[in-house]
GUFIKE-798280 format. One record per residue (C-alpha): residue in three letters; x, y, z. Coordinates in nm, 4 decimals. Layout:
N
("ala"; (X; Y; Z))
...
//
This chain:
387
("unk"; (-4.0038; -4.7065; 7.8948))
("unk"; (-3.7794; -4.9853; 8.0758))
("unk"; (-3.7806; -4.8651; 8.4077))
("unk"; (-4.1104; -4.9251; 8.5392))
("unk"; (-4.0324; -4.7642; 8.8769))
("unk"; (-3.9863; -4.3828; 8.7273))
("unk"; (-4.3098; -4.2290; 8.6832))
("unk"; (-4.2786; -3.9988; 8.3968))
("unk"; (-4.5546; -3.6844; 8.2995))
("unk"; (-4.7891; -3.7353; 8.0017))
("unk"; (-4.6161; -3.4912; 7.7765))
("unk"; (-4.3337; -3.7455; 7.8030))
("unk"; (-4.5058; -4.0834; 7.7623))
("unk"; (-4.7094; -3.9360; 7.4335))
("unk"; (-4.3362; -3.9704; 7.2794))
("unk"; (-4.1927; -4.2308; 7.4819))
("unk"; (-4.3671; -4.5672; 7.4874))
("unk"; (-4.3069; -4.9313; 7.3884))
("unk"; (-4.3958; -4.8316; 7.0446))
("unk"; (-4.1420; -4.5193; 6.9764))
("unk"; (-3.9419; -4.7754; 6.7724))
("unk"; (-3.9040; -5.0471; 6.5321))
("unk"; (-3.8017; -5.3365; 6.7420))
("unk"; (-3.6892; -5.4849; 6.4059))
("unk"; (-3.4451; -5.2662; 6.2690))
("unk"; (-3.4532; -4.9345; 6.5382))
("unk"; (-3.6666; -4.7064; 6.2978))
("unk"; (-3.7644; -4.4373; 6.5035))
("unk"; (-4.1684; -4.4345; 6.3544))
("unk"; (-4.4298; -4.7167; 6.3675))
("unk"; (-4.4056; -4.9335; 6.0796))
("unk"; (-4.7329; -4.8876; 5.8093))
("unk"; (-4.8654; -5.2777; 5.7851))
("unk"; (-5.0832; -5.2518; 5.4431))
("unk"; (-5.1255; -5.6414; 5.4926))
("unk"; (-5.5309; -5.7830; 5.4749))
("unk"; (-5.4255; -6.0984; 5.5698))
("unk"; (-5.1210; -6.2697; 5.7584))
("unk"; (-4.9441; -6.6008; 5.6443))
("unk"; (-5.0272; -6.8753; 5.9219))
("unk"; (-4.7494; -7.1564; 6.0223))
("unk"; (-4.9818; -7.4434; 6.0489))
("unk"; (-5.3116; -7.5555; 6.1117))
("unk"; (-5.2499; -7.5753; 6.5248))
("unk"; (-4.9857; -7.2857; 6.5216))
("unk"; (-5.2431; -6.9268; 6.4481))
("unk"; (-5.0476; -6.6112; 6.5198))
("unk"; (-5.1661; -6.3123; 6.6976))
("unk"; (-5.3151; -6.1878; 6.3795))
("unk"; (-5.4906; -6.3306; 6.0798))
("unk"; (-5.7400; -6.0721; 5.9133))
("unk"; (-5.6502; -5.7356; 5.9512))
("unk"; (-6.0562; -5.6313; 6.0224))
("unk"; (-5.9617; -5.8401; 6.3677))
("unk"; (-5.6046; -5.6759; 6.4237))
("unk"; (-5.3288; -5.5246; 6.2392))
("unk"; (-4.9816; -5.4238; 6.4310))
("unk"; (-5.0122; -5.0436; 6.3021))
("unk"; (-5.3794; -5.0288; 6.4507))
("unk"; (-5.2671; -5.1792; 6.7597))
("unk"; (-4.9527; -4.9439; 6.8344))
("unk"; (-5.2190; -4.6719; 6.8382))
("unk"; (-5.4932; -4.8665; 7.0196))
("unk"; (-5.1897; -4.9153; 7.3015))
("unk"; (-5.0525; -4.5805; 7.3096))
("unk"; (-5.4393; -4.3881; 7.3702))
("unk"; (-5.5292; -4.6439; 7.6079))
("unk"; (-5.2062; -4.5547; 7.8009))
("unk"; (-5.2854; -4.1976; 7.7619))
("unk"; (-5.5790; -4.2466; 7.9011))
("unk"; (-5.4545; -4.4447; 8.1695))
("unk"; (-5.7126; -4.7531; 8.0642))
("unk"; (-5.6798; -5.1160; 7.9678))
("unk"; (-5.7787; -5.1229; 7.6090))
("unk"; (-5.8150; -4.8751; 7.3464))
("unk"; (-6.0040; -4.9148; 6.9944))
("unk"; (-5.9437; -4.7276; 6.6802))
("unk"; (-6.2326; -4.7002; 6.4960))
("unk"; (-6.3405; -4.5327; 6.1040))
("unk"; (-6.4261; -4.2286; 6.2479))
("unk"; (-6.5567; -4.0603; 6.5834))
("unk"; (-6.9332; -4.1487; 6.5144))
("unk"; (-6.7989; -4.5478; 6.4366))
("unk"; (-6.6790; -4.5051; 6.8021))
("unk"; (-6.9757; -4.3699; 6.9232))
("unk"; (-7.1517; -4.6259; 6.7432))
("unk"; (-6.9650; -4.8953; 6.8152))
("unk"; (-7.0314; -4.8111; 7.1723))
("unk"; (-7.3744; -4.7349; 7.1474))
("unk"; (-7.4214; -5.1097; 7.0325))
("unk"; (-7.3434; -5.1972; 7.3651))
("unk"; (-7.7306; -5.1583; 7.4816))
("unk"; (-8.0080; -5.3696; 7.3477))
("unk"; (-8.3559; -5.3079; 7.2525))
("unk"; (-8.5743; -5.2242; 7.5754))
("unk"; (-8.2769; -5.0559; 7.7205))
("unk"; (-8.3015; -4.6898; 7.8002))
("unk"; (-8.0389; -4.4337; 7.7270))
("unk"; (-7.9712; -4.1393; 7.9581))
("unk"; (-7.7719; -3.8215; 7.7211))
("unk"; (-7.6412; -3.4897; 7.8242))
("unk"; (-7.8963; -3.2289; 7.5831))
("unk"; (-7.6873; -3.0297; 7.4483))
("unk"; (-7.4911; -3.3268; 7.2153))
("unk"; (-7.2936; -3.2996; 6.9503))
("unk"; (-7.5707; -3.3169; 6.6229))
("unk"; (-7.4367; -3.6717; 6.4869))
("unk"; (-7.4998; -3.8134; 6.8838))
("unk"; (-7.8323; -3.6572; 6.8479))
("unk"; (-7.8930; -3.8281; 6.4933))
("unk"; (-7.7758; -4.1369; 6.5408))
("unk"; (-7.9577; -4.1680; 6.9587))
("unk"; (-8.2917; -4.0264; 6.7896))
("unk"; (-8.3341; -4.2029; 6.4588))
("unk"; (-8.0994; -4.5013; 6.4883))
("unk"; (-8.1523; -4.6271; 6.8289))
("unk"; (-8.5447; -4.5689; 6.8350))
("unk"; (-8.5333; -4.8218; 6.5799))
("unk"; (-8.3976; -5.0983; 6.7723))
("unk"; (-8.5810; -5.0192; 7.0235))
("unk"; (-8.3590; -4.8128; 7.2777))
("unk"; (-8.5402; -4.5432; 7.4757))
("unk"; (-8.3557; -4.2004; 7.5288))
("unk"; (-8.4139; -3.9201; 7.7547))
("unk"; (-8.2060; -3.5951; 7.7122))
("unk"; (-8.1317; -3.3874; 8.0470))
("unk"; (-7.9488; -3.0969; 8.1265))
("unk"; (-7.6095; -3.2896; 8.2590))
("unk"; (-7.5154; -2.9892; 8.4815))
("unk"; (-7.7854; -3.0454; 8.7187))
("unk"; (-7.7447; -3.3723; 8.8776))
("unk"; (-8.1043; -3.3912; 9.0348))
("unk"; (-8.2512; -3.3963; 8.6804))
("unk"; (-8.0115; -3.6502; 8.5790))
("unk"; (-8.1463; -3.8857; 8.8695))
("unk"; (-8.4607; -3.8467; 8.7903))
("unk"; (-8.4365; -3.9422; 8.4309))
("unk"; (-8.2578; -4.3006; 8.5217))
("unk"; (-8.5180; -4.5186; 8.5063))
("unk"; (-8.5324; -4.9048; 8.6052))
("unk"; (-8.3669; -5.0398; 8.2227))
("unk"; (-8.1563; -4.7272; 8.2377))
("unk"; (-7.8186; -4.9127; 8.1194))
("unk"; (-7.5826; -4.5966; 7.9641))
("unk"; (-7.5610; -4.2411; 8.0805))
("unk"; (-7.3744; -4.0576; 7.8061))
("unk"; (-7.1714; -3.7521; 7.9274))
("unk"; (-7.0059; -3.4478; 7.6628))
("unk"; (-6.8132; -3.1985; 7.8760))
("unk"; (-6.7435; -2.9452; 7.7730))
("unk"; (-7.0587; -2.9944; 7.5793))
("unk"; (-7.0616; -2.8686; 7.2096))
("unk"; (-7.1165; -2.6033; 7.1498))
("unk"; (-7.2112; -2.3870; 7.4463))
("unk"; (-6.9405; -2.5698; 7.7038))
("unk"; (-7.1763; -2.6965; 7.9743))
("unk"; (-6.9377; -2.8611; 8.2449))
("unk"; (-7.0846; -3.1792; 8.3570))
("unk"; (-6.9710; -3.2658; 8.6903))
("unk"; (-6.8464; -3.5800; 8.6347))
("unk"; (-6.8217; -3.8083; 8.9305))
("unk"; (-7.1290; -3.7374; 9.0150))
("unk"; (-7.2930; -3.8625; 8.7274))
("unk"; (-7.0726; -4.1755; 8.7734))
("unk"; (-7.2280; -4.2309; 9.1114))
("unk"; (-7.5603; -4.2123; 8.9912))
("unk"; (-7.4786; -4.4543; 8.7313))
("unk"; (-7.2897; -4.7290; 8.9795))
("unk"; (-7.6365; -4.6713; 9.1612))
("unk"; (-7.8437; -4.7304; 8.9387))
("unk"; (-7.5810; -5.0292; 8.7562))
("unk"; (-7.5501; -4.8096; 8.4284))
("unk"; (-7.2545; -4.7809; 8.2320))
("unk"; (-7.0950; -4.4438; 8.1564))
("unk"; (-6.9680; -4.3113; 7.8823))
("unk"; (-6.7865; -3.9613; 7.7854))
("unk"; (-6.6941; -3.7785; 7.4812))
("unk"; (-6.3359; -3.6682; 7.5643))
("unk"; (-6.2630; -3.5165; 7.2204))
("unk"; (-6.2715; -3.1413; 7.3181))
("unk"; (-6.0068; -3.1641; 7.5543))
("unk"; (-5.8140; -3.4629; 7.4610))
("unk"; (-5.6071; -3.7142; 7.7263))
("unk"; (-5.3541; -3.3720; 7.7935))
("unk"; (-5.6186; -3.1839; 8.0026))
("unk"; (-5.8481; -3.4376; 8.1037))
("unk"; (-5.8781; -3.8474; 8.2345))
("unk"; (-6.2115; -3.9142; 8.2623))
("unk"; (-6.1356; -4.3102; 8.3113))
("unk"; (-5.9523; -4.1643; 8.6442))
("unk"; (-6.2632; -4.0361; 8.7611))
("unk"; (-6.4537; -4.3476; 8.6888))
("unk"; (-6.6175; -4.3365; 8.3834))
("unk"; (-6.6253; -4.7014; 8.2104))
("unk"; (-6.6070; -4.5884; 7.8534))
("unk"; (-6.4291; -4.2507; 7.6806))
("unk"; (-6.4735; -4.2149; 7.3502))
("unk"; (-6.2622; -3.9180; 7.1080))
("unk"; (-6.3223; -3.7951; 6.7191))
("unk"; (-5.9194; -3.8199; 6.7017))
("unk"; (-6.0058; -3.6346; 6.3298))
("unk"; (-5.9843; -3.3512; 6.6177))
("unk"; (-5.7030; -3.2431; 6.8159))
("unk"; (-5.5602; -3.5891; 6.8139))
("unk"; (-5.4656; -3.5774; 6.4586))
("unk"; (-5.4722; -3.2027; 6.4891))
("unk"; (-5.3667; -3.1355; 6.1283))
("unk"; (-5.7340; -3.1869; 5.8988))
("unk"; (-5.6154; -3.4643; 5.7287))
("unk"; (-5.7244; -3.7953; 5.8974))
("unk"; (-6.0742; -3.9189; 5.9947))
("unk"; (-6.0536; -4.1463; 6.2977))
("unk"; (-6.2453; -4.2090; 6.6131))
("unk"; (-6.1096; -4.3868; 6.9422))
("unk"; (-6.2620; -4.5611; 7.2716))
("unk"; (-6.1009; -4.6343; 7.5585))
("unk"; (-6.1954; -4.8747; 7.8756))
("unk"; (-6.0159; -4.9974; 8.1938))
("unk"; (-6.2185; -5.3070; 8.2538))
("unk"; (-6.1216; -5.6069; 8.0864))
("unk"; (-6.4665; -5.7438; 8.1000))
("unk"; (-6.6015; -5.4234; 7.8845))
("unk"; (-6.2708; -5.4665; 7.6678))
("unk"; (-6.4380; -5.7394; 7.5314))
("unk"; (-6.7562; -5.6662; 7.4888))
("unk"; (-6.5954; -5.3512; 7.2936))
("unk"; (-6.3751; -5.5685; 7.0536))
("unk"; (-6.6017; -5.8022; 6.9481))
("unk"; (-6.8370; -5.5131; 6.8765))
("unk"; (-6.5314; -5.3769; 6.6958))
("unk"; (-6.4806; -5.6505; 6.4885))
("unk"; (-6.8316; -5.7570; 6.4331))
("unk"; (-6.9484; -5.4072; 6.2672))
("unk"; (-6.5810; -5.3410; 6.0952))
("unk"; (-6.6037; -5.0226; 6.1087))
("unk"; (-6.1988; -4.9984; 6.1931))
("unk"; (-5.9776; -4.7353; 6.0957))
("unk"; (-5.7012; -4.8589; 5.8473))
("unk"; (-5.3198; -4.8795; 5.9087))
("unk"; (-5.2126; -4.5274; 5.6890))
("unk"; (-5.4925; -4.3401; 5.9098))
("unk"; (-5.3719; -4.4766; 6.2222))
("unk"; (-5.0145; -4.3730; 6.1580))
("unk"; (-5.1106; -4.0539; 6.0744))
("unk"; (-5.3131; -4.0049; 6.4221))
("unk"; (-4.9826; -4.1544; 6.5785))
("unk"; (-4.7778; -3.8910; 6.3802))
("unk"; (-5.0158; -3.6252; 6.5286))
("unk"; (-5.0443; -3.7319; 6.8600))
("unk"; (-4.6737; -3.6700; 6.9184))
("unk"; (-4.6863; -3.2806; 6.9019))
("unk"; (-5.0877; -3.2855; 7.0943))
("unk"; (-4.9508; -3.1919; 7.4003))
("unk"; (-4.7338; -2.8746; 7.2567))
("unk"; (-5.0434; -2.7912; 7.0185))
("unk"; (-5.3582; -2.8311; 7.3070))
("unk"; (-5.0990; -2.5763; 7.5306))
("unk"; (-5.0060; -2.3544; 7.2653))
("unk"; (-5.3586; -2.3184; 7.1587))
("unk"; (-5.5444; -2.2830; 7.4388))
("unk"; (-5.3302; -2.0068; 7.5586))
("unk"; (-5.4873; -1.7863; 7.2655))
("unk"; (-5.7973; -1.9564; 7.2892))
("unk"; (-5.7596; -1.7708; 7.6836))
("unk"; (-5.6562; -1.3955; 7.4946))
("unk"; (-5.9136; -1.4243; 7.2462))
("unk"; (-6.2020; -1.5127; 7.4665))
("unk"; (-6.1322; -1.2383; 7.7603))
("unk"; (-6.1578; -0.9911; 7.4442))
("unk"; (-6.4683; -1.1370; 7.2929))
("unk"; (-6.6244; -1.0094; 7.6475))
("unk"; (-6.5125; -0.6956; 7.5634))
("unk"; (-6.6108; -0.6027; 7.1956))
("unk"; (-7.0006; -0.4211; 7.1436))
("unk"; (-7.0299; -0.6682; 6.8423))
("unk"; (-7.0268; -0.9756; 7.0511))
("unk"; (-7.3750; -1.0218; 7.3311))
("unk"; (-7.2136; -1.3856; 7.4986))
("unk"; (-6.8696; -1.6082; 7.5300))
("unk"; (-6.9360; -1.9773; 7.6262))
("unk"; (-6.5947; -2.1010; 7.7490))
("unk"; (-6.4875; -2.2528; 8.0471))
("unk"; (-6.1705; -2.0312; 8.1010))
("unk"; (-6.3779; -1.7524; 8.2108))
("unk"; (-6.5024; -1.7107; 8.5641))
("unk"; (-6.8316; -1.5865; 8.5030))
("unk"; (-6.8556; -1.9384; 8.3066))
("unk"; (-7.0918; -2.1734; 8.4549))
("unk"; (-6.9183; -2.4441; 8.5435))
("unk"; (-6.6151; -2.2840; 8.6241))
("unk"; (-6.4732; -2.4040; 8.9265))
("unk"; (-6.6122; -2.7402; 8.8324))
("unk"; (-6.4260; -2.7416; 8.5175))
("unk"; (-6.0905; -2.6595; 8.7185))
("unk"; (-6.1616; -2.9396; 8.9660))
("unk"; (-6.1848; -3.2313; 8.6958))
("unk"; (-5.9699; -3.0828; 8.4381))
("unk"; (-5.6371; -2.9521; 8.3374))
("unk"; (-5.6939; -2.6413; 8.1386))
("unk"; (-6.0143; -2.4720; 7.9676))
("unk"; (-5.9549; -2.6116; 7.6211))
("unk"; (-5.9141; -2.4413; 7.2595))
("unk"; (-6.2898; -2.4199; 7.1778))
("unk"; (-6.5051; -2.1423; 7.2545))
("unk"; (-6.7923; -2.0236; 7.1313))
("unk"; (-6.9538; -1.6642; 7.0643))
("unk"; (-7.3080; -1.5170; 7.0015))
("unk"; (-7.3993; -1.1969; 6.7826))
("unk"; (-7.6811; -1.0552; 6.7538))
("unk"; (-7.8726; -1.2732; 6.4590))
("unk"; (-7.7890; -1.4597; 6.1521))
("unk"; (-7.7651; -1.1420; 5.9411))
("unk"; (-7.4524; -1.0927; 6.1541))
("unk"; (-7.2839; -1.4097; 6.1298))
("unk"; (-7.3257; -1.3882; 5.7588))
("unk"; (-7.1233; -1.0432; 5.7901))
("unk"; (-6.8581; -1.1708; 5.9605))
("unk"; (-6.8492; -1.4774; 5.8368))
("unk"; (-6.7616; -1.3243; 5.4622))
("unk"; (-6.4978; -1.0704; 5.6526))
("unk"; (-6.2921; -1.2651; 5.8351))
("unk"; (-5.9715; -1.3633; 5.6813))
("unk"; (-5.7414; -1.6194; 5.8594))
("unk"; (-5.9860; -1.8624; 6.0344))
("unk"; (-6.1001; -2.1528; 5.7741))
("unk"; (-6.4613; -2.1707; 5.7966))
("unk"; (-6.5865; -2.5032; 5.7873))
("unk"; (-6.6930; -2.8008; 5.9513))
("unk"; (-6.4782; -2.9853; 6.2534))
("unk"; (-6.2245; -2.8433; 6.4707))
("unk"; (-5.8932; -2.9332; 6.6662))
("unk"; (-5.6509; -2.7892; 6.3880))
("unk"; (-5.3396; -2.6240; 6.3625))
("unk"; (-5.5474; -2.3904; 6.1610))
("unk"; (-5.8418; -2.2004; 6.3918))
("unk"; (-6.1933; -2.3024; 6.2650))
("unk"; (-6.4922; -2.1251; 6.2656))
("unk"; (-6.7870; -2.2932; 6.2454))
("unk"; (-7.1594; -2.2223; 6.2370))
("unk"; (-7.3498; -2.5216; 6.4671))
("unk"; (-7.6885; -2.4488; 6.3151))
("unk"; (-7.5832; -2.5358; 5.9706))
("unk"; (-7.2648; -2.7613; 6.0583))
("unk"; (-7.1922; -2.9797; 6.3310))
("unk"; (-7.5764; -2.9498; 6.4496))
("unk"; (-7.7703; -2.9328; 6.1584))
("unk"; (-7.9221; -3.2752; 6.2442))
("unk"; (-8.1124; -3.1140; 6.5223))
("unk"; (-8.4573; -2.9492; 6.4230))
("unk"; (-8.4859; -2.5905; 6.4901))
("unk"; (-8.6791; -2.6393; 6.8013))
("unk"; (-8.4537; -2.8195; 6.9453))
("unk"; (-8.0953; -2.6116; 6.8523))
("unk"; (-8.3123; -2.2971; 7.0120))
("unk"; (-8.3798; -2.5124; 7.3354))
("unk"; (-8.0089; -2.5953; 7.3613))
("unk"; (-7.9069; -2.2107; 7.3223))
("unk"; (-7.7553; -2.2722; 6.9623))
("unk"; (-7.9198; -1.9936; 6.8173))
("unk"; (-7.8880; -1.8130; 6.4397))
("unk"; (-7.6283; -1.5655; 6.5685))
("unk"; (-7.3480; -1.8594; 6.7285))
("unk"; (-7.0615; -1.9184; 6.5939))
("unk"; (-6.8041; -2.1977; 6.7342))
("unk"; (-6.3943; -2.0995; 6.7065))
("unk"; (-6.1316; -2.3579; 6.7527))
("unk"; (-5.8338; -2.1963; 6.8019))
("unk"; (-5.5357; -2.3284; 6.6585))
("unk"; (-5.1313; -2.2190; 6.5996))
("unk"; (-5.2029; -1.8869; 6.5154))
("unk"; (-5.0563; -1.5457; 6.6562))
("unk"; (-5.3236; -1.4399; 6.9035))
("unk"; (-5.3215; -1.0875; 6.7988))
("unk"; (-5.3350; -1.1265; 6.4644))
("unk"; (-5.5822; -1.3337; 6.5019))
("unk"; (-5.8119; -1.0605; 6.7218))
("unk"; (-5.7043; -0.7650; 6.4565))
("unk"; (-5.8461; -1.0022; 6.2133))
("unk"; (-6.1891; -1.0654; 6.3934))
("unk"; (-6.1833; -0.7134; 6.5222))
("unk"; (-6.2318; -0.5969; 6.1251))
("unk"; (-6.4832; -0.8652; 6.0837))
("unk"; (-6.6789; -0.7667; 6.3997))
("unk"; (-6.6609; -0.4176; 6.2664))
("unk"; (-6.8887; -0.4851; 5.9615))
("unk"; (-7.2074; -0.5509; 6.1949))
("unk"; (-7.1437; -0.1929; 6.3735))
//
């Protein structure tokens, strides 16, 4: 954009930004730079990049164009969304103590429980909602409180800023897994958070083909600290990948609106059918979190999830239904079903799943391009196997 003084919506900057085209030759698509190294003029004369681990121009149009999405400073591209959380997580030292919303996506869980003990970083899961139990858990080397909202994969709405004014309080840093509902329907960094982090393999990419995770800061300070973590573990995502994230990220905005529309229409059915006991989605007003959600967010999302009665169930529906892929991730084109005890939470003992609500009978649906009523014919024949 040249004129600095027009302010123009986010649908329009996720095409329209300094790196739309070649500046070269006008190509209208970032260039692929498979370089590992770059050719340096002379011994006083470095260029802005010389190993590609420490920078490479296709890495950095994306790095640019997320961090102005999310209206931050810096962005980071990493390997995948767990090398972002990571990455991030390496930002405490041992004898720190980490404060994390209990209802985490299973790799958080893994990595906070049997990575971080080992380095010597305390944890203490809360219930995020409630922002009394949250301040009590901050303790004097409390230094991160980690935030999911909507949490995966029974969409607890954290109330955002004020968990970021416990944290200035207490001098913690913040840090919030944006990945369900993308830079289109929410800006945590707006409401003060220090550090967002995405799985772009998600909606970002949006197409199951990429792994890639992202981070995003507005202080230059924590920029730093974030890039030489970056570069010092390597875990960076490579120059193909990162084009194909950009390629994505150019029809998210069309795709999160399309698909959360059905995600709406299928929901407000689920309520309705004998086969189904619970929806967890924060487009419904009998949602917890409701009116909170609506306050610090753009729309509900395209990820809901839905209990039956037990495992037996699941399996029934599971081998009925005929258009969803079932499988691990979500954020597709395609709609997803997933099971969280055996998929994205499997790394949480039993115990703990049953604590966080994720019982035998819940199943996880990201909705994708679909036709929303051939999608609920389709899970209306599945649902009527367990009847």
């Amino acid at each position: 954009m040249k004129n600095d003084s027009l302010e123009y919506s986010l649908q329009t900057r996720i095409l329209h930004h300094k790196h739309k085209t070649d500046p070269t030759n006008g190509a209208v698509s970032v260039p692929i730079q498979h370089a590992s190294t770059f050719h340096q003029e002379g011994l006083d004369s470095f260029g802005k990049y010389d190993y590609a681990r420490s920078g490479n121009p296709t890495r950095e149009a994306l790095e640019d164009t997320i961090a102005q999405l999310e209206n931050g400073t810096a962005g980071f591209a990493f390997a995948s969304g767990m090398a972002a959380i990571s990455t991030t997580f390496m930002m405490l030292s041992s004898g720190d103590h980490l404060v994390i919303t209990e209802d985490v996506y299973g790799g958080t869980f893994r990595f906070t429980t049997e990575v971080l003990t080992k380095l010597g970083i305390e944890h203490t899961f809360v219930d995020m909602t409630k922002v009394e139990e949250v301040k009590q858990a901050i303790q004097p080397n409390t230094k991160m409180i980690y935030i999911e909202t909507p949490s995966n994969p029974t969409m607890k709405i954290t109330p955002i800023k004020a968990i970021v004014d416990l944290a200035k309080e207490s001098g913690s840093l913040t840090v919030l897994d944006n990945t369900f509902m993308t830079p289109v329907l929410q800006r945590p960094l707006d409401l003060g958070v220090d550090v967002v982090v995405h799985s772009a393999t998600k909606f970002i990419g949006g197409h199951s083909d990429v792994i890639a995770g992202l981070a995003v800061v507005k202080d230059s300070a924590l920029a730093e600290k974030l890039g030489f973590l970056q570069n010092s573990f390597g875990a960076v995502l490579g120059p193909q990948d990162c084009w194909l994230i950009l390629r994505g990220m150019k029809t998210m905005h069309t795709r999160m609106e399309a698909s959360t529309k059905t995600a709406v229409e299928i929901a407000q059915w689920l309520t309705t059918h004998p086969a189904v006991k619970h929806v967890y989605y924060p487009g419904l007003k009998d949602h917890p979190g409701f009116d909170l959600h609506q306050a610090q967010s753009d729309s509900p999302g395209a990820v809901l999830s839905f209990e039956l009665a037990d495992r037996e169930a699941v399996k029934k529906v599971v081998d009925a239904i005929e258009i969803p892929v079932f499988a691990v991730s979500l954020g597709a084109v395609e709609s997803i079903l997933s099971y969280p005890a055996l998929m994205s939470h499997a790394a949480m003992p039993a115990h703990e799943r049953e604590k966080r609500g994720i019982s035998d009978g819940l199943l996880r649906l990201s909705v994708g391009l679909e036709k929303s009523e051939d999608l609920i014919k389709d899970f209306d024949q599945a649902f009527n196997q367990t009847l």
